[in-house]
C-alpha positions as CSV (number, residue, x, y, z in Angstrom):
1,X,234.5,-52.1,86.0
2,X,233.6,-48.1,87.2
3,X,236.1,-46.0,88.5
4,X,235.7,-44.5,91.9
5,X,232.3,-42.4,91.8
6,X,233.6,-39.9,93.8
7,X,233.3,-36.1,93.2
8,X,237.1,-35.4,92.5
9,X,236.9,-38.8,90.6
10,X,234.4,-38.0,88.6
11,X,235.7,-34.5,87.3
12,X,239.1,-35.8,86.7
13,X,238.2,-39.2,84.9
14,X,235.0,-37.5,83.1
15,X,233.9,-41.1,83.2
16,X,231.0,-42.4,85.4
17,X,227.9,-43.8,86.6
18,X,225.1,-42.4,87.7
19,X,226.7,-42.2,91.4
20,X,229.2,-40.3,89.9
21,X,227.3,-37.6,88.4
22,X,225.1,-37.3,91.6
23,X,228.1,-36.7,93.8
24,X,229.8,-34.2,91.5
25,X,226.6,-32.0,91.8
26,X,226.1,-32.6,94.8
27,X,229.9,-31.3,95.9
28,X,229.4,-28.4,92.9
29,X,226.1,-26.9,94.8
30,X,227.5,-27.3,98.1
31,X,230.3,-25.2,96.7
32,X,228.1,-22.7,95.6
33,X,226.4,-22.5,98.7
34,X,223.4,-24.5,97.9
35,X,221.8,-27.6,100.5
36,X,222.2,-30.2,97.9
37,X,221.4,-34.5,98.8
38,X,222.3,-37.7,96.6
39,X,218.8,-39.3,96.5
40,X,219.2,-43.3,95.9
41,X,216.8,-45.7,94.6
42,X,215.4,-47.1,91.3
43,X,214.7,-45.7,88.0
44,X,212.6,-46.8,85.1
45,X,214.0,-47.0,81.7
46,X,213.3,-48.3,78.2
47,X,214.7,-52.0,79.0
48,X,213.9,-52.1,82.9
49,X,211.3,-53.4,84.3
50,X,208.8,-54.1,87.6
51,X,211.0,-51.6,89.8
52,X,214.1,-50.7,87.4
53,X,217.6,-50.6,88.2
54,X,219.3,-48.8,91.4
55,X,219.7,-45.4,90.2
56,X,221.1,-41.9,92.1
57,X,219.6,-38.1,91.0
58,X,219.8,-35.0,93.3
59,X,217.4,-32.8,95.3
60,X,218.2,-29.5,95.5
61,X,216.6,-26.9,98.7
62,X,216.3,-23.1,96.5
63,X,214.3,-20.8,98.5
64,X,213.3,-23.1,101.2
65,X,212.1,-25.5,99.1
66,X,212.9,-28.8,97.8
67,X,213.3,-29.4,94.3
68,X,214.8,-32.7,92.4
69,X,217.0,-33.1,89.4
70,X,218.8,-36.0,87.5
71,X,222.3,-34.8,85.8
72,X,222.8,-38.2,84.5
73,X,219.5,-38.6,82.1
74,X,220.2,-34.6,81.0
75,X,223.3,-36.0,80.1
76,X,222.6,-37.6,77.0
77,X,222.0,-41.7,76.5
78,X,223.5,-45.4,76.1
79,X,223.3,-47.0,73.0
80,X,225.4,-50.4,72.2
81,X,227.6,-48.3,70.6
82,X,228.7,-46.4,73.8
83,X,227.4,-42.9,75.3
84,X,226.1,-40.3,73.0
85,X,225.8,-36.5,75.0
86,X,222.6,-34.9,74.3
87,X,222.8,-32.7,76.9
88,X,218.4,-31.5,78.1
89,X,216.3,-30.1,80.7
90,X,213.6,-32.8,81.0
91,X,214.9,-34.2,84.8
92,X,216.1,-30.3,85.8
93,X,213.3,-29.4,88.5
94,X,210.7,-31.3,87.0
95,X,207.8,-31.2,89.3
96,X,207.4,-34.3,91.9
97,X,204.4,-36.3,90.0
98,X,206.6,-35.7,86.9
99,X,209.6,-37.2,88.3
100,X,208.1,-39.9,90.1
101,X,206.7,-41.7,86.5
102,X,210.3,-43.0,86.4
103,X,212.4,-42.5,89.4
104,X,211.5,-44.3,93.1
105,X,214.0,-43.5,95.6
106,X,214.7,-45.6,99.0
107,X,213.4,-43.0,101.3
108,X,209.5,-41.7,100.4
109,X,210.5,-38.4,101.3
110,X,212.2,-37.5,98.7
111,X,209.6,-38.1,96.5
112,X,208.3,-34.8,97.7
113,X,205.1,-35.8,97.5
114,X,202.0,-34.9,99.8
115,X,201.0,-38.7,99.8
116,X,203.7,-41.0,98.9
117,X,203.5,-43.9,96.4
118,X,203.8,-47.1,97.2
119,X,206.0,-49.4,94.8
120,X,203.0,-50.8,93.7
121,X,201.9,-47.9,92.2
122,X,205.2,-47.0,91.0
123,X,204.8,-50.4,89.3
124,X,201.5,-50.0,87.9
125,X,201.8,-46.2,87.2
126,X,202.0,-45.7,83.4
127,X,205.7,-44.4,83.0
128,X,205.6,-41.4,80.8
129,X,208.1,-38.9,80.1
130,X,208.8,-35.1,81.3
131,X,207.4,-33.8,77.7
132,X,204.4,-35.3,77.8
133,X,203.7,-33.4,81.2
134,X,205.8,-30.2,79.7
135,X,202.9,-29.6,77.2
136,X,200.3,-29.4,80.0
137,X,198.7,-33.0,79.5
138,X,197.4,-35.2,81.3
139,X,196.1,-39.0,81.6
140,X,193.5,-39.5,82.5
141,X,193.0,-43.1,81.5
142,X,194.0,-46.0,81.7
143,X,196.0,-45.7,84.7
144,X,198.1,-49.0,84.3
145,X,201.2,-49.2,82.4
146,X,200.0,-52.6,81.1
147,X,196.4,-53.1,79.9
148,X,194.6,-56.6,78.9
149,X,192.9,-54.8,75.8
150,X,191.1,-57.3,73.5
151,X,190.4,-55.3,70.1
152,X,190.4,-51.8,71.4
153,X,191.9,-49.5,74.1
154,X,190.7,-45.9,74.7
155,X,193.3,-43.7,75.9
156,X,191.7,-40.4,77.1
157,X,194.1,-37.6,77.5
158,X,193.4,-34.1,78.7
159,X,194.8,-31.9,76.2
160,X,194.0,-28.1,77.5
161,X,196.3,-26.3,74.9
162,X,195.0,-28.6,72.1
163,X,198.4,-30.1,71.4
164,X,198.7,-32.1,68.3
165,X,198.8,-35.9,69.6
166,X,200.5,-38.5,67.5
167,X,200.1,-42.5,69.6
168,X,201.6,-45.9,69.1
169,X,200.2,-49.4,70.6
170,X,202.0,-52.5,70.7
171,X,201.0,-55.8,71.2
């Protein structure tokens, strides 16, 4: 069982969920001044599927704009061993299309998109990470995260700064 995933909780215990870590930001930026919400909804990760599991990240308004942010995957990670820090950047103001590969929050709008997804496109959306979109590619095809290929599967990438591309399929 969690403890409490409140803010004061939170910093006390140093133990918590995702819930946790979203509400000690949020109260942190509000301390500093900033207009911070707790976004809800679910998140895609290595053993989820369809729509992942519920999930809370931040958004953040700096300079009259919205941005959003997820403490808990900059964190570090879960293994069956327990929690391993590995603390990164990747969720930190990631742009909107980059967030929304893996995270689907309750209310559209904070998707801070100009069209929002639908969760069938969340579902269907190949779910890459923040790196791949950090070195300036894109992809262009296929645009499912599953694809019925029998014998061979082009995967076309735009690659403007001519990164050096290393891919793995599975069966």
């Amino acid at each position: 069982m969690y403890p409490p995933q409140d803010a004061e909780t939170t910093f006390r215990t140093r133990r918590s969920v995702c819930a946790g870590y979203a509400a000690l930001y949020e109260a942190i930026g509000r301390a500093a001044g900033l207009t911070v919400e707790t976004v809800v909804g679910r998140a895609r990760g290595l053993v989820s599927e369809g729509m992942g599991e519920g999930h809370a990240w931040n958004a953040v308004k700096l300079d009259g704009r919205w941005y959003l942010l997820d403490a808990t995957w900059d964190a570090g990670y879960v293994s069956a061993d327990g929690f391993h820090k590995r603390f990164g950047t990747s969720y930190f103001l990631a742009p909107p299309e980059v967030f929304v590969t893996k995270h689907y929050p309750d209310e559209a709008r904070w998707q801070l998109l100009d069209v929002a997804r639908t969760p069938g496109e969340f579902m269907r959306a190949p779910s890459l990470e923040p790196e791949f979109f950090a070195d300036g590619l894109r992809l262009v095809s296929p645009d499912r995260d599953e694809s019925d290929a029998r014998g061979t599967v082009d995967v076309v990438v735009d690659n403007p700064r001519r990164v050096a591309l290393l891919a793995d399929a599975a069966p």
